[in-house]
N, C-alpha and C positions, 0 to 999 in steps of 0.2 A: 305319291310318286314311287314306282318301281325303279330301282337302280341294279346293275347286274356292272360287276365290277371285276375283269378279268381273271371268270370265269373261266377251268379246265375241266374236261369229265374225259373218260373214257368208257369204250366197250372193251373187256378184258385187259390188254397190256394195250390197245391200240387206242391213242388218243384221238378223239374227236374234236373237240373244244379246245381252239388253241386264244385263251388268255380273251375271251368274248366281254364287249364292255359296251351299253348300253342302257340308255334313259327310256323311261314310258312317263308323257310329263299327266299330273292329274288331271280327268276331263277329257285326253284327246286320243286321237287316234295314232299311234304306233305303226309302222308295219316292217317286216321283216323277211326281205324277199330273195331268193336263189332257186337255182337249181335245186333238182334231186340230190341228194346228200351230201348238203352242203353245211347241215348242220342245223337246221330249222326248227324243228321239231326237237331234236337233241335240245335245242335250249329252253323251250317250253317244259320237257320234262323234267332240266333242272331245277326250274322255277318251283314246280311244284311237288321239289325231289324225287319224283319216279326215279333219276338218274342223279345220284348226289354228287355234286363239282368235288374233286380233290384239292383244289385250290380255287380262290378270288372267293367273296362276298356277294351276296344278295341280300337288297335291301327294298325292305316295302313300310313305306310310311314311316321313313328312318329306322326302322327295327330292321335286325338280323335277321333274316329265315333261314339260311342255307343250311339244310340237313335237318331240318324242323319235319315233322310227322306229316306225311301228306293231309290227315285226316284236322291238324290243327292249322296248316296252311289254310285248308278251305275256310275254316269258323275264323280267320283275320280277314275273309270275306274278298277272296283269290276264287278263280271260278274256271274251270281249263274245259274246252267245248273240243274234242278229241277230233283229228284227222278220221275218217271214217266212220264220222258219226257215234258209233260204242252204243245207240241205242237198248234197253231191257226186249228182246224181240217179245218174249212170251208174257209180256205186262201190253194194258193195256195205255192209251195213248193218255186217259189221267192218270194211272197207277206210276205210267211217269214222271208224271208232271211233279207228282206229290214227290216221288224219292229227291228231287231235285231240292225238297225242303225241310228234309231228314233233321239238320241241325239245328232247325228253325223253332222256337219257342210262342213267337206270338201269333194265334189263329188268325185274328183282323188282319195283321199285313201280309200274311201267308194269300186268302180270300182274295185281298185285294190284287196282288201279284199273279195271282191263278184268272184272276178275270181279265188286266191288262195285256195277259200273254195269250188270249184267246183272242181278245180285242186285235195284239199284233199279228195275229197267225188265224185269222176266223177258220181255213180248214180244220186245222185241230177239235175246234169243236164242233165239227159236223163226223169226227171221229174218235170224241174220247172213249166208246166203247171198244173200239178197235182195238187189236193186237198192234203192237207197233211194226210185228214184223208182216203185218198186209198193207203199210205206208209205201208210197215211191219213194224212190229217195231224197227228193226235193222234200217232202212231209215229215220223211226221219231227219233230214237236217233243220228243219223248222222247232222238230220236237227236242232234238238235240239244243238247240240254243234257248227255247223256251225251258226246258227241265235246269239248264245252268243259271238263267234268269231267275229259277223260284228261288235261288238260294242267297239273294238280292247282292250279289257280289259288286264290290267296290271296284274289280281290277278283274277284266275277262277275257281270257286266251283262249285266241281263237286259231285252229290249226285248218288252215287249208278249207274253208266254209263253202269254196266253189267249186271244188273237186268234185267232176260225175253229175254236174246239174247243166237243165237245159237253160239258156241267157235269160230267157224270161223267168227262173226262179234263181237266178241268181242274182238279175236284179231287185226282187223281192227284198232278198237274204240279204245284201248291200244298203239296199234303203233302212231295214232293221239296225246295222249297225251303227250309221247315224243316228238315229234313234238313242238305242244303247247310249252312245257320246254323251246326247245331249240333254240325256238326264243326269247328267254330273259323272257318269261312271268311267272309265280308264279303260282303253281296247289296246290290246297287243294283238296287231294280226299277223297269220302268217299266212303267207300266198302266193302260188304260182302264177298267178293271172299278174303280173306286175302292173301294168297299166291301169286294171281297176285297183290293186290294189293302193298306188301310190295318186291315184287321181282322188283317193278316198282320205288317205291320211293326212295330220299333219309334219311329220318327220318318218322319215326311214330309214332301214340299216339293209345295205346289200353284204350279204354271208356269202363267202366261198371256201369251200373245203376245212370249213371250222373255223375260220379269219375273219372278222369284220373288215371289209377290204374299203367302202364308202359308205358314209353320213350326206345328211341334209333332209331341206322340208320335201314335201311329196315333189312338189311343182320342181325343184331344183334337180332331183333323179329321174327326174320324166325328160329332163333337156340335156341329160350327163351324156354324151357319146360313147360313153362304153356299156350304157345300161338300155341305151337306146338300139345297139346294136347286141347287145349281148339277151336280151331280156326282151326288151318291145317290138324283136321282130326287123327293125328298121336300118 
């Protein structure tokens, strides 16, 4: 279980993060939804200290991390699938795959994880010779979630997955998430799509302005009157 316990970061003197406190229970789906600069992303990056909180606690699998090496967060098997993809453009689409298992020691479950991730993504492999940056972007988000999959992570933050794709690969990319779940693994999403994304989860946190403002399960925030008019449109 991820626990993030009021949490503060800043950008320069200007604080972002005011006192953020939230669960990702093990196994399930998470999601973490607002507006544009609301803080979103800001809390993914403390997770995995690009952005180190000045105060509150982060904890995964009851262990400390907060201010831990980005590079040792990953090997406790944390996995962050970046808002804009971050794809290697001039690698090709296995040259990816493989960076994704940099830390990794045993070749068999490397193999095995490389063929699953083909299995969930078959375009991939009608272009592992490809440069990643001749993918659409539906393909570079594919590749993006499959290269964080090689690295068999327990706990995988996902920033904004539907961003720039057309519905029919987003719901591709949504189906995969289940997936993800329910092979034991822990998802934190973050997403503007509220509706999908809270029709997906099983708890959610609405952020605004750096405040965790509402809690509850997906189905509970999909019926909240301020998330329905603020977020769903309605």
């Amino acid at each position: 279980m991820l626990e993030i316990c009021g949490i503060k970061a800043k950008y320069g003197h200007t604080e972002v993060l005011h006192s953020v406190t939230l669960r990702a229970e093990t196994g399930r789906i998470t999601t973490l939804i607002g507006g544009n600069g609301a803080g979103k992303t800001t809390t993914l990056n403390c997770i995995v200290n690009i952005l180190k909180p000045y105060e509150g606690q982060i904890l995964w699998k009851g262990q400390e991390i907060t201010g831990l090496r980005s590079k040792d967060i990953v090997r406790l098997g944390i996995s962050l699938i970046p808002e804009g993809r971050h794809v290697f453009p001039r690698m090709t689409v296995r040259e990816n795959l493989e960076m994704g298992a940099y830390i990794r020691k045993d070749a068999n479950g490397v193999q095995k994880d490389f063929e699953w991730i083909l299995e969930l993504f078959p375009v991939l492999k009608e272009r592992l010779g490809q440069e990643a940056a001749t993918l659409s972007g539906g393909e570079q988000q594919m590749l993006a979630i499959g290269r964080s999959l090689m690295g068999n992570p327990d706990l995988v933050l996902m920033d904004e997955p539907s961003m720039g794709l057309a519905p029919i690969v987003v719901e591709e990319v949504f189906s995969v998430v289940e997936q993800i779940m329910a092979m034991g693994k822990t998802v934190l999403l973050v997403e503007q799509n509220a509706a999908l994304a809270l029709n997906l989860a099983h708890e959610g946190y609405v952020i605004e302005l750096g405040r965790i403002v509402l809690r509850g399960t997906g189905k509970e925030l999909l019926r909240n009157p301020e998330v329905e008019k603020a977020y769903l449109g309605l």
